[in-house]
C-alpha positions in Angstrom: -2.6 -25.9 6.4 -2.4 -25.9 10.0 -1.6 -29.3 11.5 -4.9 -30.7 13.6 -2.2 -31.0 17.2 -1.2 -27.8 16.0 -4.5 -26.2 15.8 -5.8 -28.2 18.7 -3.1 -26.3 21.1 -3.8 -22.9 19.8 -7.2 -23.1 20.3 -7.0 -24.2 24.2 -4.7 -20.7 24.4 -7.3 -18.9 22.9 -9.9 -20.5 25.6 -7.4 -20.7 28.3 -6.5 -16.4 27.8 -10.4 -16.0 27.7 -10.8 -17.7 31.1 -8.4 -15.7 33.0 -9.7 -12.9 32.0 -13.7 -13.2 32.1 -15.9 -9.6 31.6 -19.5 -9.0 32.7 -22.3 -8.6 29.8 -21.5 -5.3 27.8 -18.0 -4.9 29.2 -16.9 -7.5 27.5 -14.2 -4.7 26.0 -11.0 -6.8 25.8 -12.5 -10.0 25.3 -13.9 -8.4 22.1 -10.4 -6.6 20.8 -8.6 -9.8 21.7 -10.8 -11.8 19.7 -10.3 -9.0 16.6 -6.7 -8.9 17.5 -6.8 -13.0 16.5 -8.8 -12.7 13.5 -7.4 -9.5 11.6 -4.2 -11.8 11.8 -6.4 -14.7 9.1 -6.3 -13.6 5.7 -9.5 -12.7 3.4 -11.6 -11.8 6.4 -13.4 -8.9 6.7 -13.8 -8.2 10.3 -15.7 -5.4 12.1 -16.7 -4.4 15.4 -20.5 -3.2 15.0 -20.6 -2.6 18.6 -18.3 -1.9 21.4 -18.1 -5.2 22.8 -18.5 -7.6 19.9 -16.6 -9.0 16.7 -18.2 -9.6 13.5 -16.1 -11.4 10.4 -16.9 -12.2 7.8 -15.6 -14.6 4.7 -16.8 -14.5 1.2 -16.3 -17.0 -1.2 -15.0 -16.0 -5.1 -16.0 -19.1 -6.9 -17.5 -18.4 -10.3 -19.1 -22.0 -10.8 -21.4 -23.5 -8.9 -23.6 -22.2 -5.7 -23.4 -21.9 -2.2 -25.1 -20.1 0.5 -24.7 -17.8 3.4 -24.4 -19.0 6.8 -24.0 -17.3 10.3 -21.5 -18.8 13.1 -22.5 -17.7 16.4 -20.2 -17.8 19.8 -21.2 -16.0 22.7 -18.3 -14.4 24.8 -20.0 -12.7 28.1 -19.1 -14.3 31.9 -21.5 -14.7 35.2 -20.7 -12.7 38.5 -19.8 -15.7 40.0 -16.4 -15.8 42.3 -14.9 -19.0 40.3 -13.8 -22.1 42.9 -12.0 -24.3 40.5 -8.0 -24.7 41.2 -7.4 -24.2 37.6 -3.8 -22.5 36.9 -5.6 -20.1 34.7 -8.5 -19.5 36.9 -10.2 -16.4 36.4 -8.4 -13.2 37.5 -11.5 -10.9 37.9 -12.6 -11.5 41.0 -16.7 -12.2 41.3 -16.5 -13.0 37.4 -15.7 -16.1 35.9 -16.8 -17.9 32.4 -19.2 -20.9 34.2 -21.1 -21.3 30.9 -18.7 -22.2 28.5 -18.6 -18.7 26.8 -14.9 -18.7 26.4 -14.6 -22.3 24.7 -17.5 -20.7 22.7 -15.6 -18.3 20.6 -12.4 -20.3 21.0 -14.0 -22.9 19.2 -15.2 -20.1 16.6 -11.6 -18.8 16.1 -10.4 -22.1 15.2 -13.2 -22.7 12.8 -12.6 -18.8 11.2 -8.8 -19.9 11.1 -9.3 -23.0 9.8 -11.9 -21.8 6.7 -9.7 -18.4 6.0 -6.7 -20.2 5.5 -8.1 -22.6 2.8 -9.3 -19.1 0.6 -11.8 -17.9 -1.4 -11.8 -20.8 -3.7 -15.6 -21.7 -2.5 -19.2 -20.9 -3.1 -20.9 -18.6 -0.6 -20.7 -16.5 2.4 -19.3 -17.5 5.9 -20.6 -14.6 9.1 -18.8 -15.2 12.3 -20.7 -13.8 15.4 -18.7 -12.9 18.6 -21.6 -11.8 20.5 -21.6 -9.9 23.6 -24.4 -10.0 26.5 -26.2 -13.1 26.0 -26.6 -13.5 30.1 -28.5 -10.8 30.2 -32.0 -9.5 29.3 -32.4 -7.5 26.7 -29.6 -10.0 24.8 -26.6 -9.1 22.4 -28.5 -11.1 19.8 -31.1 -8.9 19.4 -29.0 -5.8 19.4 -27.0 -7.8 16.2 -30.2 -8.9 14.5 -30.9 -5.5 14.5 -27.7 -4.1 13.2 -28.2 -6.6 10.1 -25.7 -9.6 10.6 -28.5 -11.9 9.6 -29.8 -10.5 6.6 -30.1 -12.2 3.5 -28.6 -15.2 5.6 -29.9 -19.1 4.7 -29.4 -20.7 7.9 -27.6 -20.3 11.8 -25.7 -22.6 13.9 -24.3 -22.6 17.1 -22.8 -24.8 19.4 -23.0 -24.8 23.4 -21.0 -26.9 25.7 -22.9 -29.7 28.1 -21.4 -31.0 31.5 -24.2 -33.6 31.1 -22.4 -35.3 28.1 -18.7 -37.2 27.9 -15.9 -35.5 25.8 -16.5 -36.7 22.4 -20.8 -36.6 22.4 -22.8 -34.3 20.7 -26.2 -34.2 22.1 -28.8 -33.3 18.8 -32.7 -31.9 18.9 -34.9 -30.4 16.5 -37.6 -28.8 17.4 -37.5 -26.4 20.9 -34.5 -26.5 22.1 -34.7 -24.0 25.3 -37.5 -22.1 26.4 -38.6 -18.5 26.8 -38.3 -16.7 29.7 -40.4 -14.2 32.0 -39.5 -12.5 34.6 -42.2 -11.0 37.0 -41.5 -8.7 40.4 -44.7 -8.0 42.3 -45.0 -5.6 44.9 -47.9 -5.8 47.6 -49.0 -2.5 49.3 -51.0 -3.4 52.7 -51.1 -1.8 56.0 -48.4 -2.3 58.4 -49.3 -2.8 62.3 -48.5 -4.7 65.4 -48.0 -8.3 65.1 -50.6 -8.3 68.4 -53.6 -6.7 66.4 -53.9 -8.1 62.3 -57.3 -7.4 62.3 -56.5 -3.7 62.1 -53.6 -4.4 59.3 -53.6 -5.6 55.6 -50.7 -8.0 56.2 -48.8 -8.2 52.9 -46.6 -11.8 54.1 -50.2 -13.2 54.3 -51.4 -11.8 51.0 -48.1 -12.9 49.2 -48.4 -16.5 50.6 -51.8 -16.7 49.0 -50.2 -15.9 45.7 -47.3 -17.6 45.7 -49.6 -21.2 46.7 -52.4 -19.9 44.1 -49.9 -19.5 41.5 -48.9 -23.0 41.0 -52.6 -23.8 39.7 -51.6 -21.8 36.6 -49.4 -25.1 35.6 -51.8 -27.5 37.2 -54.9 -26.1 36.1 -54.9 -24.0 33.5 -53.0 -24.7 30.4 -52.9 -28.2 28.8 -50.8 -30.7 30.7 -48.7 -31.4 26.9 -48.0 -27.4 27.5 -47.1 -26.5 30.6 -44.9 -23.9 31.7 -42.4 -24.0 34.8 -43.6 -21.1 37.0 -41.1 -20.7 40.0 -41.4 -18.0 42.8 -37.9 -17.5 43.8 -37.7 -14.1 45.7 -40.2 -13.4 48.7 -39.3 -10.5 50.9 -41.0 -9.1 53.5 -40.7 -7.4 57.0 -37.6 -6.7 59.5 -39.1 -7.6 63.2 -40.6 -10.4 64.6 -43.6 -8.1 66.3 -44.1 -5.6 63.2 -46.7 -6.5 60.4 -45.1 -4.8 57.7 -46.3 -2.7 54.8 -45.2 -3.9 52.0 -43.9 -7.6 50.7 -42.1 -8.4 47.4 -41.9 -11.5 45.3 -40.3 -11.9 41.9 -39.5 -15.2 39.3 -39.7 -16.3 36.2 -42.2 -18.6 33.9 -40.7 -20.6 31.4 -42.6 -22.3 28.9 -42.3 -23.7 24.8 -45.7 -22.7 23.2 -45.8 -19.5 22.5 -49.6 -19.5 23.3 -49.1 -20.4 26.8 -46.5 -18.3 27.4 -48.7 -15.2 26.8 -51.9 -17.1 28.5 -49.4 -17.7 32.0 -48.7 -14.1 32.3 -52.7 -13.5 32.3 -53.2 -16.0 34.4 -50.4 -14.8 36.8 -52.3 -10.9 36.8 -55.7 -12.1 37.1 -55.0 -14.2 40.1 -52.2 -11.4 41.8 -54.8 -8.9 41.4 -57.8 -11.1 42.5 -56.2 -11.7 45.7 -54.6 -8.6 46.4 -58.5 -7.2 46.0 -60.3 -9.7 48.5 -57.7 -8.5 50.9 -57.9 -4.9 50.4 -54.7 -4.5 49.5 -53.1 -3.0 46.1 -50.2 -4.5 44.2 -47.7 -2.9 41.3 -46.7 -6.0 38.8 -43.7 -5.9 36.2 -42.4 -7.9 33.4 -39.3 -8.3 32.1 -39.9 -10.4 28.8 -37.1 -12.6 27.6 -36.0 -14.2 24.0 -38.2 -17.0 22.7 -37.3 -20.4 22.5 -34.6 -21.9 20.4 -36.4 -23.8 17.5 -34.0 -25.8 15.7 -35.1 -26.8 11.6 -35.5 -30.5 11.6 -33.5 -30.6 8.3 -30.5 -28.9 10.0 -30.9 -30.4 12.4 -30.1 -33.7 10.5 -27.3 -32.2 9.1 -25.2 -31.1 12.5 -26.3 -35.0 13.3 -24.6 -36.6 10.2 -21.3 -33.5 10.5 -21.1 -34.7 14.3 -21.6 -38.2 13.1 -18.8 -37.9 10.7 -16.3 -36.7 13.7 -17.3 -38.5 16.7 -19.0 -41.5 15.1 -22.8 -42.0 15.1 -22.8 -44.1 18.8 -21.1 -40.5 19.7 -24.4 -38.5 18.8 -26.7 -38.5 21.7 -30.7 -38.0 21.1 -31.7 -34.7 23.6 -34.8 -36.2 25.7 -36.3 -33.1 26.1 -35.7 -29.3 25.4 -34.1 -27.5 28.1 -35.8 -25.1 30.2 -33.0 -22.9 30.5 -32.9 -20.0 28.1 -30.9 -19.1 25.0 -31.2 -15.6 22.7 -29.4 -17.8 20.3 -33.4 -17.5 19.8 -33.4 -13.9 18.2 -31.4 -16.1 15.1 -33.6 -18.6 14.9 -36.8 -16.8 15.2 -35.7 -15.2 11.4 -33.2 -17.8 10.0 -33.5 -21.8 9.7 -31.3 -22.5 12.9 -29.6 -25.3 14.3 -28.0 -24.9 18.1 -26.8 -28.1 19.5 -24.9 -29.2 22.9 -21.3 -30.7 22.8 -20.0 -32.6 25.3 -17.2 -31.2 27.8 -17.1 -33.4 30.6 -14.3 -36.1 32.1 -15.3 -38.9 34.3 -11.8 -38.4 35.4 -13.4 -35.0 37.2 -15.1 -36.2 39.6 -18.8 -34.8 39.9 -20.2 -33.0 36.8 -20.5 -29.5 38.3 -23.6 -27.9 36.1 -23.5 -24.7 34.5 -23.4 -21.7 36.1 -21.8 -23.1 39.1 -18.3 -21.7 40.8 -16.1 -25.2 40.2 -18.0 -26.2 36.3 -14.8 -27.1 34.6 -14.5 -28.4 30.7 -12.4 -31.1 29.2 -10.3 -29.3 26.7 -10.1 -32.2 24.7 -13.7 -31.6 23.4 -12.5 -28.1 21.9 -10.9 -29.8 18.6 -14.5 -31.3 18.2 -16.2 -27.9 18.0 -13.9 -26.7 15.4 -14.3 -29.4 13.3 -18.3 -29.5 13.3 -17.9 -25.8 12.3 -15.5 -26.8 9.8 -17.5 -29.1 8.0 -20.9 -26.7 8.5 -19.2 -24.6 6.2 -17.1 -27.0 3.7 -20.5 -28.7 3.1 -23.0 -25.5 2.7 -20.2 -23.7 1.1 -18.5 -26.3 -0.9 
């Protein structure tokens, strides 16, 4: 077997390659046939690419005594359009792409885990999937477009991992429940009547229709839905007009709701029409809205939940499993899994005091201790050992 320093090295090349070399949400063409390239090289995997940019492989167990079940691995492997700022020596060599959301210690972490698992045998009870999924920055997701080609069927239960900036090296952070939130994205467009700035009686002045909305559109969190289930609502786009004396004709704002209860979340984008329209008609004016609907939320089982906390326990020690406060607002199609299979998805801890400031997600200079890579392989590690003894 693979010695742990050993294993520990290989895996920070795997992430390190994966970094340099960072590719947009379904282009993600050689990160997928370097990731096959690693795993046709484990034995007793069946590996396959069900779509152009993402790796499926898959383990089965040939034990005749005793039972196991099937399980699903997840890594995504996508990167942001982001121009990277770090002063890594592997920085990213794409310029205006870089992985700023952990999505190449994702499936490094998942390679070690597959190497780790095919190198013991068949000798188990059961059924091991690894998912290398493509597109998961994007909406509609990779997930869904895997869900659909079948990789979850007849599966018992998910897990995933994702790595935190908000957590030390050697922390797991645990929730059940909702974990992340869905997401809805709205772009409204306002048709007025465009005139001089000296004369608004004669125009329908879209920046002053638009500034209604955007005000009235906060009541739908502070006044209609229960306080226990509120949404985030955030306007995040307003454009309108190109001179300081021209009303114009037209004014466009876009952003997103996120909210937990799947109620509300369908109750917020009535309330968001009904009040767009409403004011749009007192002022004469006309408006076009549309939707792009995200994943759900992340729901994680309670009783696997427990489990990745006693696996993480095991490895980092229970003071080294942090309690989540709250589920994250951020999204997650990790969802599209959990939405059909008992799920757990859980945050692991990448960051070094030794760093300086935390840089969040998504930012140009977020940066991981490699140190917390070994971790991720070794919850996976033990996922499987104990749900496919």
């Amino acid at each position: 077997m693979i010695k742990t320093k050993d294993l520990h090295q290989q895996v920070i090349a795997w992430r390190q390659h994966l970094h340099m070399y960072p590719e947009l949400s379904h282009q993600e063409h050689q990160t997928a046939q370097f990731i096959y390239e690693q795993l046709i090289t484990f034995p007793h995997l069946e590996v396959k690419r069900l779509t152009e940019t993402s790796v499926y492989a898959c383990l089965k167990g040939m034990k005749t005594e005793g039972q196991g079940h099937t399980i699903l691995l997840r890594a995504d492997i996508d990167a942001l359009p982001i121009e990277e700022e770090t002063d890594l020596p592997f920085k990213s060599k794409n310029p205006g792409v870089m992985h700023a959301c952990g999505h190449d210690a994702h499936p490094a972490m998942l390679l070690g885990a597959a190497k780790v698992l095919a190198e013991r045998g068949t000798d188990f009870n059961g059924e091991i999937r690894f998912i290398f999924q493509h597109a998961e920055e994007v909406t509609p997701g990779g997930a869904a477009q895997l869900v659909s080609l079948g990789v979850a069927d007849n599966v018992d239960y998910a897990f995933a991992l994702h790595v935190s900036p908000d957590y030390q090296v050697g922390q797991f952070a645990m929730k059940d429940g909702k974990f992340t939130a869905a997401a809805d994205d709205f772009e409204i467009k306002i048709y007025g009547r465009g005139g001089h700035a000296s004369t608004p009686e004669v125009a329908i002045d879209p920046l002053l229709i638009g500034s209604e909305m955007v005000v009235a559109l906060q009541t739908i969190v502070s006044r209609k839905v229960p306080s226990i289930h509120a949404p985030v609502l955030t306007v995040a786009k307003f454009h309108c007009g190109t001179a300081l004396n021209i009303i114009a004709d037209t004014a466009e704002l876009g952003g997103t709701i996120r909210s937990l209860d799947a109620t509300v979340r369908v109750e917020a984008r009535h309330h968001l029409e009904k009040i767009v329209n409403g004011i749009a008609s007192m002022h004469g004016a006309r408006v076009d809205i549309k939707w792009e609907l995200g994943c759900p939320s992340v729901t994680n089982d309670k009783e696997l939940t427990a489990l990745s906390r006693q696996i993480a326990g095991d490895i980092v020690g229970a003071e080294g499993v942090q309690e989540l406060p709250a589920p994250m607002f951020g999204t997650e199609d990790f969802a599209d899994f959990s939405e059909i299979v008992p799920s757990s998805m859980q945050y692991i801890g990448v960051h070094n005091e030794d760093f300086g400031e935390a840089y969040p997600l998504h930012h140009p200079r977020f940066k991981i201790d490699e140190d917390a890579l070994i971790y991720g392989v070794r919850y996976f590690e033990k996922i499987a050992r104990t749900l496919c003894p």
